[in-house]
C-alpha positions in Angstrom: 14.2 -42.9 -119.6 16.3 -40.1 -120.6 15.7 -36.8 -118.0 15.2 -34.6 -121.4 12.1 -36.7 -122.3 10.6 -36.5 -118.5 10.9 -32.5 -119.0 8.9 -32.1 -122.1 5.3 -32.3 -122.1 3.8 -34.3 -125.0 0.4 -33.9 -124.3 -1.9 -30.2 -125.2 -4.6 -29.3 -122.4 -8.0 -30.2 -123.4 -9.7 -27.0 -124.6 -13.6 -27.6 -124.2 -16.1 -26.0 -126.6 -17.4 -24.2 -123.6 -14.2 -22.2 -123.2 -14.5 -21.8 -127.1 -17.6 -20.4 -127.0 -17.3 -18.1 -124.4 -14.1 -16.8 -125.8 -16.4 -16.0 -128.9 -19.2 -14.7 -126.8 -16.9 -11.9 -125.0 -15.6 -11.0 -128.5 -18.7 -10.5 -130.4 -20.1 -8.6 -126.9 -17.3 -6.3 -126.9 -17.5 -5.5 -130.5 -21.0 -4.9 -130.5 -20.9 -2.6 -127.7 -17.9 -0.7 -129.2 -19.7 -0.2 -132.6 -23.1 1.1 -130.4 -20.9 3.8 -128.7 -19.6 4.9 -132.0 -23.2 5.0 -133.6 -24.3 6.8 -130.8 -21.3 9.2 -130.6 -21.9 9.7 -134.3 -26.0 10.7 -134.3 -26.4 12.5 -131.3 -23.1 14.0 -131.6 -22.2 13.8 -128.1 
């Protein structure tokens, strides 16, 4: 075996759908809480 083909890594690391999912999660969270604070900014004019 050549030493160049022992350094490269063929293989990707699994990625589960939990990661997927909570990756999403966080997002959506985040977004949704952004969007309150500007609603709430916005009508009681804070």
């Amino acid at each position: 075996m050549d030493w160049r083909t022992d350094m490269i890594r063929v293989e990707s690391p699994p990625v589960t759908r939990e990661e997927e999912a909570a990756y999403a999660a966080g997002w959506t969270i985040s977004g949704l809480a952004t969007l309150g604070t500007i609603i709430a900014v916005w009508l009681f004019a804070i």
